[in-house]
Each structure stands twice: as structure tokens, then as C-alpha cells.
N, C-alpha and C positions, 0 to 999 in steps of 0.2 A: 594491312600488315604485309611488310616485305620480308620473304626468306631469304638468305644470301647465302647459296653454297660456300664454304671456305674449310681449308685445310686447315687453316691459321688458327680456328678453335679450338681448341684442348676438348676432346670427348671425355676421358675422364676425370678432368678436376674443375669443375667450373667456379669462377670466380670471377670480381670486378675487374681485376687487375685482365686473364683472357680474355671477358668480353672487351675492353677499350682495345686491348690487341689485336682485336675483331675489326675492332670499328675503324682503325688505323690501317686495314687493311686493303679496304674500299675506297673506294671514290666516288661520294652520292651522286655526283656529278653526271655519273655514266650509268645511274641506274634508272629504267623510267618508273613514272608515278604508276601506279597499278589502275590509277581511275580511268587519268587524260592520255595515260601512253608519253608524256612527254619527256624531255631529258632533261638534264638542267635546271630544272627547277626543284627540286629537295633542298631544304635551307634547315640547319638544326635547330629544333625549334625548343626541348628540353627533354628531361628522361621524367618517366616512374617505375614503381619499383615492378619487380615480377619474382616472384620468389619459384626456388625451383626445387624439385625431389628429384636425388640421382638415385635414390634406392638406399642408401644408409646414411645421405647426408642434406640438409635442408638446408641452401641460402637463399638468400635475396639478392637480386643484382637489379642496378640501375639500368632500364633499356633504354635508348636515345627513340627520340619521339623527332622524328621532320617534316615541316608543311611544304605542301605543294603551291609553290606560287603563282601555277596556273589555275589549278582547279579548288584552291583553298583548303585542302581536307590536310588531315594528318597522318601519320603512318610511322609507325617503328619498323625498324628494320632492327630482324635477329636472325641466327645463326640456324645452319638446317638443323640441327640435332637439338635445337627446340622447335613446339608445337605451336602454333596460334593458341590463344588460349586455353592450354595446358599446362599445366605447373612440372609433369615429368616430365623427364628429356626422353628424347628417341633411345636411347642405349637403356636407359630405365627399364621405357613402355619393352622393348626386344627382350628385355630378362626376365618382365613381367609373363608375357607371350613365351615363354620358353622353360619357362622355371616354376616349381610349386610355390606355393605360397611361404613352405616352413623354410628355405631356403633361404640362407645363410645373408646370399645380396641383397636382401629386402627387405632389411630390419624396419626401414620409418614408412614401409606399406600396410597400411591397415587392409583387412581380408572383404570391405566393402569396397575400395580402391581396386582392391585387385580384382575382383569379380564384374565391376563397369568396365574393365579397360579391357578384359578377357570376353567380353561380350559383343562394345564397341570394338574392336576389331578382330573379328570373330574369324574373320576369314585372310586371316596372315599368313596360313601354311601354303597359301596361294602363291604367295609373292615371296617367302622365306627366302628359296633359290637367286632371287632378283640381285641386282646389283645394290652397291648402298646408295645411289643415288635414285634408283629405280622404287626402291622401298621408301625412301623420303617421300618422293611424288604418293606414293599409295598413303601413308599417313597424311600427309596435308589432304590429300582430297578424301580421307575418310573424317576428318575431325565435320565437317557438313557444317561448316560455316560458309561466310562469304566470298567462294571461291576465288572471284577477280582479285581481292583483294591480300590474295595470297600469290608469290612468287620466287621459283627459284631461280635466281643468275649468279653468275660465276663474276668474283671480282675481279678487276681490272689491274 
């Protein structure tokens, strides 16, 4: 999984149409593989879906899936204010963190959602103060997956 910092993403309305505005924004070209480190070789290889919760709205977006033509693996690359395998987006998970449950933003949270993510990341009043890119890095490396395979760069 590659993260790509960009402005170019609309935080709050996600849709197919922002994420290709995303994807048009980059240059896989110039981003390295998270396995082999290498450049230049990401080649678009297809999308699947990912469906996302902003807090009162649920879609599915197509993410682009690219192989690496050195080391053969795959990897999508998506936008920081989503998660590796999390369906909320960062501005979500922050209202989740921030906000009661009966609260108004939260209509398509069910109160078992909200209690895992107030758990797993338990310790956000840590980082609250941080910058928004500062608190991105703390969410990726609290989701405790596959760390390498996670990365934020700035597009080109």
C-alpha cells in the first residue's frame, strides 16, 4: 500500500470522479516501490473497489492497483486521508476521536464502530496538537499492519 500525500484530494466529499483527480495528480513514475525501493517501475495494473464511511455518507471508489516490475508485487496507491485497510477516512476516524457517539456527524456509525476505533487509537490526545501531516504518520503506523508497505510521499 502506497500513501500519497496530496492536496489535490477533496477531504470532504469523496468520490470517483476526486479520487482520478488524485490519480492524475501523481506521477507513479517518481514514486518508489515500498518493497524493492526502486523507481520507475509502477505500471497500472487495475483497480478494486474500497468502499469508504465519511461519517453520514458511504461510497465505493475504484482504487488503482500497480505492479512493480521489479520485484512483481502489487500495491495501490491512495490518498493520506484514507487508511490501509480501513473503510473510515482520517476526518471520519478525528470526529470519531473527538465527538460522542449521539452526535449529529455520525449518523452511518454504529456504537460497535465507534467503540473499536476509540480504543484502537486510544492515545490521539497525544498527537491532537500535531500537524495534519504529523497525525497522518500516527494513524498509519497505528493501524499495525504491514508497515513497509505503507508510505507517505509528496507528489511530484
Amino acid at each position: 500500500m502506497i500513501t500519497v500525500f496530496s492536496n489535490t484530494f477533496n477531504n470532504k466529499q469523496f468520490s470517483q470522479k476526486e479520487y482520478y483527480k488524485f490519480l492524475n495528480s501523481i506521477n507513479p513514475k517518481t514514486i518508489p516501490c515500498p518493497c524493492c525501493s526502486k523507481t520507475d517501475t509502477l505500471i497500472r495494473y487495475g483497480y478494486y473497489p474500497k468502499t469508504i464511511i465519511t461519517g453520514r455518507l458511504t461510497i465505493v471508489v475504484e482504487i488503482a492497483r500497480f505492479f512493480c516490475n521489479q520485484c512483481k508485487r502489487t500495491h495501490a496507491i491512495i490518498p493520506s486521508n484514507l487508511l490501509p485497510y480501513f473503510q473510515l477516512s482520517v476526518p471520519t476516524i478525528e470526529i470519531i476521536l473527538t465527538h460522542e457517539l449521539d452526535s449529529t456527524l455520525l449518523t452511518d456509525i454504529d456504537e460497535s464502530t465507534y467503540i473499536r476505533i476509540k480504543i484502537r487509537f486510544n492515545d490521539y490526545e497525544s498527537v491532537r496538537h500535531l500537524s495534519y501531516l504529523e497525525r497522518l504518520n500516527y494513524f498509519i503506523l497505528s493501524t499495525k499492519r504491514n508497515i513497509y508497505h505503507s508510505a507517505i510521499t509528496s507528489p511530484t
